[in-house]
OpenMM code with the backbone's topology and positions (N, CA, C; nanometers):
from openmm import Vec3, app, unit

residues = "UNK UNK UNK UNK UNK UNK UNK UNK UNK UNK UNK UNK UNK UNK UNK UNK UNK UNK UNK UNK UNK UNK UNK UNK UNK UNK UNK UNK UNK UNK UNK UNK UNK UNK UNK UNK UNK UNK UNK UNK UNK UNK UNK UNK UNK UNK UNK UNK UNK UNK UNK UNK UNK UNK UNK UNK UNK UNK UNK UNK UNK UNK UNK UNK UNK UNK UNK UNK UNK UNK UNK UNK UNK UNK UNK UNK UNK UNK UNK UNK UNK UNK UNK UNK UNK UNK UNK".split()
positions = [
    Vec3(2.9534, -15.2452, 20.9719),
    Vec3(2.8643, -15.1363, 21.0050),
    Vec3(2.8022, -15.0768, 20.8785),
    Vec3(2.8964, -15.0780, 20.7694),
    Vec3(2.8029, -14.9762, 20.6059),
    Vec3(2.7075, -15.1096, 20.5979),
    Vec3(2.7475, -15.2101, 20.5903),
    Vec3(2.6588, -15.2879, 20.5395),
    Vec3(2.5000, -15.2748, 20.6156),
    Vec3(2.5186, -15.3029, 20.7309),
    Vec3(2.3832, -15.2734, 20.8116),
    Vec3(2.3081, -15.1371, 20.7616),
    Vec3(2.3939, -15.0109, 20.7828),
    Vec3(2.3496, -14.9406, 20.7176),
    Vec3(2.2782, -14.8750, 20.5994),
    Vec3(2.3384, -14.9656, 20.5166),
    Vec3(2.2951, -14.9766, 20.4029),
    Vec3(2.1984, -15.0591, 20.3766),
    Vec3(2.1835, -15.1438, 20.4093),
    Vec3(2.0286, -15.1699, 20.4457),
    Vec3(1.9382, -15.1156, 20.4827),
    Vec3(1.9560, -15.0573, 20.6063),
    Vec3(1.7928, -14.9711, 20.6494),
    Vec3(1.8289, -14.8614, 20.5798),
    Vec3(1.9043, -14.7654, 20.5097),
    Vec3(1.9262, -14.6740, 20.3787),
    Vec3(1.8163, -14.7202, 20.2573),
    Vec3(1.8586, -14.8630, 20.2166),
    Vec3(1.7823, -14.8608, 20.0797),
    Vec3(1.6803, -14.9387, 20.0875),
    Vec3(1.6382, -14.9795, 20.2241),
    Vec3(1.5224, -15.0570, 20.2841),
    Vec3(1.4288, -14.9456, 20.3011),
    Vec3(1.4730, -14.8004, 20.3207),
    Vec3(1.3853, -14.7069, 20.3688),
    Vec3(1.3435, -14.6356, 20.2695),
    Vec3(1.3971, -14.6268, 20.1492),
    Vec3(1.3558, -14.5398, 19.9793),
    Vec3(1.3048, -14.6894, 19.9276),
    Vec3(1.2743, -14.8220, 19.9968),
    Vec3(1.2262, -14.8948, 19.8894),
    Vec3(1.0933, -14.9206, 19.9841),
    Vec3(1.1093, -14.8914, 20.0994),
    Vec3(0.9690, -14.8752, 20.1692),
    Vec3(0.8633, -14.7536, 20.0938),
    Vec3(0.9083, -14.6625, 20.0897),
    Vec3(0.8349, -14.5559, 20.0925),
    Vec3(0.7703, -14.6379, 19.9100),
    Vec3(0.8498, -14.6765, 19.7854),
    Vec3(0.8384, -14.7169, 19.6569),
    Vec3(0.7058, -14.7999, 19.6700),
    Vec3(0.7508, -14.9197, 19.7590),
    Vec3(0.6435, -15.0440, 19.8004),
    Vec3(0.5353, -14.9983, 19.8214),
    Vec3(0.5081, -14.8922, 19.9928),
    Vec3(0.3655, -14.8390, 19.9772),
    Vec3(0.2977, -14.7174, 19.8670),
    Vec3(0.4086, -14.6731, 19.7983),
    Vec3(0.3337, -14.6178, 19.7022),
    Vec3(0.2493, -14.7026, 19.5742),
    Vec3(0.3395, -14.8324, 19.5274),
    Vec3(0.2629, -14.9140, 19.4954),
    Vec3(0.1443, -14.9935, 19.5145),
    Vec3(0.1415, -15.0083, 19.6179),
    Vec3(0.0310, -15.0928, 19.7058),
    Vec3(-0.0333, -14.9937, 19.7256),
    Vec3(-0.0811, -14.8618, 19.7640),
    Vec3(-0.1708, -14.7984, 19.7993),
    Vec3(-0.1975, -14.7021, 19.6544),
    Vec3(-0.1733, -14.6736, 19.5680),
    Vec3(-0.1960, -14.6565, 19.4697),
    Vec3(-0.2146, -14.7270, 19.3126),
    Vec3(-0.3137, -14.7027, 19.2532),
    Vec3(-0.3159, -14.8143, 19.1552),
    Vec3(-0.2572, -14.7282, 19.0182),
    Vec3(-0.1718, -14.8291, 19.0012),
    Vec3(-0.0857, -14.7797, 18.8546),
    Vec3(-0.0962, -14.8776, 18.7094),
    Vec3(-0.0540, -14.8253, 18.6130),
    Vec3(-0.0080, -14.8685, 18.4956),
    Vec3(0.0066, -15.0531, 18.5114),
    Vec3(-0.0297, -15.1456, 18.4534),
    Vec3(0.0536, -15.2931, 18.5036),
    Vec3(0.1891, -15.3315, 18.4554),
    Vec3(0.1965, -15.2287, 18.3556),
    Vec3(0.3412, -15.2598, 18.3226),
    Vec3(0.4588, -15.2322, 18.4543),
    Vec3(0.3942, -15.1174, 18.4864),
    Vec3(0.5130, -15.0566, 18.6043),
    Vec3(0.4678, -15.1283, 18.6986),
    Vec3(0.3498, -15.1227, 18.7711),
    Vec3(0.3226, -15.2367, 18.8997),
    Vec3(0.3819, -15.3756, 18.8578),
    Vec3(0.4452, -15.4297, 18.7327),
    Vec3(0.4932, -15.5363, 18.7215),
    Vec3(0.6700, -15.5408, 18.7534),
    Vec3(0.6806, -15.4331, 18.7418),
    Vec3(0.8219, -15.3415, 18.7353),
    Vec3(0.8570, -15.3158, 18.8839),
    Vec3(0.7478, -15.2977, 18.9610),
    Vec3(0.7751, -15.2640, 19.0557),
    Vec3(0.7681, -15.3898, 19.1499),
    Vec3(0.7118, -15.4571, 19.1099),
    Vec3(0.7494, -15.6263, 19.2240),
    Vec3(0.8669, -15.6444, 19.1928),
    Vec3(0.9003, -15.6778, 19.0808),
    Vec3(1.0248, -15.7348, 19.0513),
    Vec3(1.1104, -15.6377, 19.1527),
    Vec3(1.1145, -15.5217, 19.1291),
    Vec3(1.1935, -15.4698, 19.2029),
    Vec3(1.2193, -15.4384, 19.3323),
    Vec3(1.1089, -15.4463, 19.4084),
    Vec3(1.0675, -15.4352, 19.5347),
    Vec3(1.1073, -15.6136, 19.5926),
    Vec3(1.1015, -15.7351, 19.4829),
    Vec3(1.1381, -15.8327, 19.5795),
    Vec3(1.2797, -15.8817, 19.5744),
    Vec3(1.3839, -15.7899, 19.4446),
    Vec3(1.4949, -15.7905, 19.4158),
    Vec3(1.5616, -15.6742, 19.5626),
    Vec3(1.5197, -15.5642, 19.6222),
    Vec3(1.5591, -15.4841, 19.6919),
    Vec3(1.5347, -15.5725, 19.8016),
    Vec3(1.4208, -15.6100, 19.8519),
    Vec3(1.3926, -15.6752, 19.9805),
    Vec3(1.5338, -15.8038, 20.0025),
    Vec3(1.5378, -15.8778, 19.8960),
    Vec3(1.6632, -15.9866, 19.9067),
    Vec3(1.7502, -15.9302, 19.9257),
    Vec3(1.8327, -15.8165, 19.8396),
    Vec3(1.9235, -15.7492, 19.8435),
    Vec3(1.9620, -15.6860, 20.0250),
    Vec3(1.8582, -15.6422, 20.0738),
    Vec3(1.8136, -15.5874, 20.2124),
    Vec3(1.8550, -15.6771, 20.3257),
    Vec3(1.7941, -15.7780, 20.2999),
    Vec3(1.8397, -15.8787, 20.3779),
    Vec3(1.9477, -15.9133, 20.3604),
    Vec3(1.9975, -15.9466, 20.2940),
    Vec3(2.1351, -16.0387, 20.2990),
    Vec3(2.2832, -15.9143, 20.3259),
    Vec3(2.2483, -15.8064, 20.3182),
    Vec3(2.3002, -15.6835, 20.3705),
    Vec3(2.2887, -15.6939, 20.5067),
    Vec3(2.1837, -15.6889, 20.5615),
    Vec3(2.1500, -15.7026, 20.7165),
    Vec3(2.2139, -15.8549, 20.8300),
    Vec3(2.1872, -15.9466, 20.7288),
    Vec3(2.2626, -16.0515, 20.7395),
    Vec3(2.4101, -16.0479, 20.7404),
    Vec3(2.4679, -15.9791, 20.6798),
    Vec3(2.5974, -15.9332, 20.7212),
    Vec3(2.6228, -15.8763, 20.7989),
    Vec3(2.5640, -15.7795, 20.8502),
    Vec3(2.5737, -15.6982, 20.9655),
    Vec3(2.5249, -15.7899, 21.0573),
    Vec3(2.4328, -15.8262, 21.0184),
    Vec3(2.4287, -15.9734, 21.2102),
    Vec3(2.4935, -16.0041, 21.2630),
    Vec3(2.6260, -16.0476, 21.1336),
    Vec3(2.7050, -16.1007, 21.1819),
    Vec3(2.8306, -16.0722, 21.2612),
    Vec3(2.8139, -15.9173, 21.2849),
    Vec3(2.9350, -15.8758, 21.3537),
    Vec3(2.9459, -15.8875, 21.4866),
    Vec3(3.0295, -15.8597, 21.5438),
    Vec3(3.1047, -15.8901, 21.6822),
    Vec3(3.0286, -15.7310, 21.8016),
    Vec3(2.9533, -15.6215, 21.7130),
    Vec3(2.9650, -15.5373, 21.7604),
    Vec3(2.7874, -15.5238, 21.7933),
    Vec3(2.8231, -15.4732, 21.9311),
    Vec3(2.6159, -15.4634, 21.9648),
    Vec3(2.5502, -15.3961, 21.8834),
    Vec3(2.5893, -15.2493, 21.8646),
    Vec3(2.5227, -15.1716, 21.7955),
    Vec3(2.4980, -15.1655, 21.6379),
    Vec3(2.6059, -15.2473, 21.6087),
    Vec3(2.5897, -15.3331, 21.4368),
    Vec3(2.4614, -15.4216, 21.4115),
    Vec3(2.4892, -15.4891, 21.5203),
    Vec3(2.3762, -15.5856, 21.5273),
    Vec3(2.2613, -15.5338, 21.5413),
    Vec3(2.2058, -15.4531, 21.6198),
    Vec3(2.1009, -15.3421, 21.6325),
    Vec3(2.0411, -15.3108, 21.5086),
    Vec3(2.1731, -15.2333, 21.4538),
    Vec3(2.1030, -15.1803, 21.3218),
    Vec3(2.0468, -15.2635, 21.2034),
    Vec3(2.1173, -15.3704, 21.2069),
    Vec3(2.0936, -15.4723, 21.1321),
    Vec3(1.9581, -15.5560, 21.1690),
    Vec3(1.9408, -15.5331, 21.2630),
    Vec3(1.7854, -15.5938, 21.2618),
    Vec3(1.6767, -15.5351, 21.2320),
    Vec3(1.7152, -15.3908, 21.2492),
    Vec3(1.6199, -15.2723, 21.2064),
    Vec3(1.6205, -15.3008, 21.0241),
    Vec3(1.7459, -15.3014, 21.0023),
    Vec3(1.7278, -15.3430, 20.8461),
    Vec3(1.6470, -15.4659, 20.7757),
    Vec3(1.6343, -15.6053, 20.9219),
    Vec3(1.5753, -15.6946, 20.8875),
    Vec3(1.3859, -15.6974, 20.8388),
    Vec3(1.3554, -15.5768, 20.9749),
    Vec3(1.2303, -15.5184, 20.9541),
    Vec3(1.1666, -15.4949, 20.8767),
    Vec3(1.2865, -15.3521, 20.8221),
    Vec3(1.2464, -15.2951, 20.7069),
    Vec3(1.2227, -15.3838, 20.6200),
    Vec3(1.3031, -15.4304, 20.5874),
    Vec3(1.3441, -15.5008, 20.4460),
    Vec3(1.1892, -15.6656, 20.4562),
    Vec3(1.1863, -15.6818, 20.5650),
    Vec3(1.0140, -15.7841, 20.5713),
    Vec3(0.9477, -15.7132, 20.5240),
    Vec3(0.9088, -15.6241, 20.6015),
    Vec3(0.8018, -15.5913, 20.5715),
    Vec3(0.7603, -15.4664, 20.4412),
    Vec3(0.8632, -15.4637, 20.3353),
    Vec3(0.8889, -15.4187, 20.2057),
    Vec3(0.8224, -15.5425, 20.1307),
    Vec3(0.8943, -15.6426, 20.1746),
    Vec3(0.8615, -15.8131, 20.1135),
    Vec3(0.7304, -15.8483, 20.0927),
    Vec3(0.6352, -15.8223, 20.2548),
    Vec3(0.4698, -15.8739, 20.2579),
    Vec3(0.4405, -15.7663, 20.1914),
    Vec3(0.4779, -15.6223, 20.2058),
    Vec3(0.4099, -15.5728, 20.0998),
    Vec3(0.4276, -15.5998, 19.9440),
    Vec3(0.5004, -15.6156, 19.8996),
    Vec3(0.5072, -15.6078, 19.7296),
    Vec3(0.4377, -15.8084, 19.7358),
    Vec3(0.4747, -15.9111, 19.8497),
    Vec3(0.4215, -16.0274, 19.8059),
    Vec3(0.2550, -16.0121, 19.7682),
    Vec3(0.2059, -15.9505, 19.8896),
    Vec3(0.0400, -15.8247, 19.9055),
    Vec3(0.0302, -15.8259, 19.7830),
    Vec3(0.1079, -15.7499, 19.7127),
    Vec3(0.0814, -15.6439, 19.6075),
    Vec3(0.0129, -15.7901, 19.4704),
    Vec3(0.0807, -15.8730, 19.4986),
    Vec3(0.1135, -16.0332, 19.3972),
    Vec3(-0.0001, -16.0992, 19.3652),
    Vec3(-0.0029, -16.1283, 19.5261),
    Vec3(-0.1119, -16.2360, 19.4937),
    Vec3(-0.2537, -16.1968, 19.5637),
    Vec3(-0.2799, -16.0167, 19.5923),
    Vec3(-0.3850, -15.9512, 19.6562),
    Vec3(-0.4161, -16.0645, 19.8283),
    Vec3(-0.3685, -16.0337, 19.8624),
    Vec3(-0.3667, -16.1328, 19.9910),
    Vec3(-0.4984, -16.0380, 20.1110),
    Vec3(-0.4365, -15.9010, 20.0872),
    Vec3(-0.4784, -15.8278, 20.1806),
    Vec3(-0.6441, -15.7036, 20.1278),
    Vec3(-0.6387, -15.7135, 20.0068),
    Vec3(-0.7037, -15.6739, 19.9007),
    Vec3(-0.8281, -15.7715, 19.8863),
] * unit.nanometer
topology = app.Topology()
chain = topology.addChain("A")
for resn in residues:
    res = topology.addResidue(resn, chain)
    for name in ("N", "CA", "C"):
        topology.addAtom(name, app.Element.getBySymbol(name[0]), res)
């Protein structure tokens, strides 16, 4: 259950990071700073959530997919951010 949790926890302060990047234009040192980190959190996110999949319990599992969400769509954004896909 922390694990799931902890996912949509640091899936949700790295959401809010991601669209501040992507919708604001910054420094390239830090927008370089900030992929790295945004696709180091997104992995991190997942494989947290992925643990929680894996439990025996419904509502684990629940949360853990909510973490899967988050944690995507943190991913297309900072990938966005990479290679201007959407830009």
């Amino acid at each position: 259950m922390q694990c799931a949790w902890l996912s949509v926890a640091s899936g949700g302060v790295s959401l809010i990071v991601a669209l501040l990047f992507w919708w604001q234009s910054v420094a390239p040192e830090l927008a370089r700073l900030g992929q790295h980190a945004g696709i180091f959190s997104a992995a991190l996110g997942l494989t947290l959530a992925g643990i929680g999949a894996a439990s025996q319990r419904k509502r684990v599992r629940r949360v853990a997919a909510v973490g899967v969400v988050v944690n995507l769509f943190i991913l297309a954004l900072t990938l966005d951010q990479i290679f201007s896909i959407l830009r």
